[in-house]
Residue, then its C-alpha position, 0 to 999 in steps of 0.5 A: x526483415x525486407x518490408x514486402x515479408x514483414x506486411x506479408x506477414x502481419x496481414x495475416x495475423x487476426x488483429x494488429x496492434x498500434x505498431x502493426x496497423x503503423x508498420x502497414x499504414x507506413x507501408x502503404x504511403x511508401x508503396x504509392x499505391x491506391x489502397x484499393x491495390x496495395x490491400x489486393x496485394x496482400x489481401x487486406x480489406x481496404x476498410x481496414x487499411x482506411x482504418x490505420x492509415x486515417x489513425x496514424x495521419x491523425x484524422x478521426x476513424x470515424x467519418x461524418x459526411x458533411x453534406x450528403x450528396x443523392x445520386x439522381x435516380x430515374x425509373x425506367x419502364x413502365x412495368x417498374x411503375x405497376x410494381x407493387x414494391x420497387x428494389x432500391x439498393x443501397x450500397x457504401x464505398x470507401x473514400x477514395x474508391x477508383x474508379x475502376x472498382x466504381x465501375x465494377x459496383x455500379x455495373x454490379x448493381x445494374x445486373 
């Protein structure tokens, strides 16, 4: 079975066992894509090829940032300050995100 239909075939399936999750880990790393790409390719969340792809390099699944880092924020207007409550939105996004979908999220939020 190629290697196209065999990740075809498992991203469909409802969980992946160890051998399924390295099939599509391997997959990914020889394809060169970004993860981002290679799971609109075959409609695979991109939280769940972070998953098997960080468990098959032998990192921890489960990343704690060492620093955190705030975006500066800046009120605009002064309507937003006679408010009596102001939105903030709070959103994550995987590492390794491209820019392009950055984009496509941040101008989500200012909308």
């Amino acid at each position: 079975m190629d290697v196209d239909r065999e990740v075809q075939r498992i991203a469909k399936l409802g969980s992946w066992s160890d051998s399924d999750g390295k099939r599509i880990a391997d997959a990914w790393r020889r394809s060169g894509e970004s993860r981002a790409a290679f799971g609109r390719r075959y409609g695979i969340a991109v939280h769940r090829l972070y998953f098997w792809i960080a468990k098959f390099a032998g990192k921890s699944v489960a990343v704690t940032p060492k620093h955190v880092r705030f975006h500066p924020v800046r009120v605009t207007g002064a309507e937003a300050l006679s408010r009596e409550s102001i939105e903030i939105r709070l959103i994550k996004v995987p590492r390794g995100i491209g820019e392009d979908e950055l984009r496509v999220v941040l101008s989500a939020l200012r909308g």
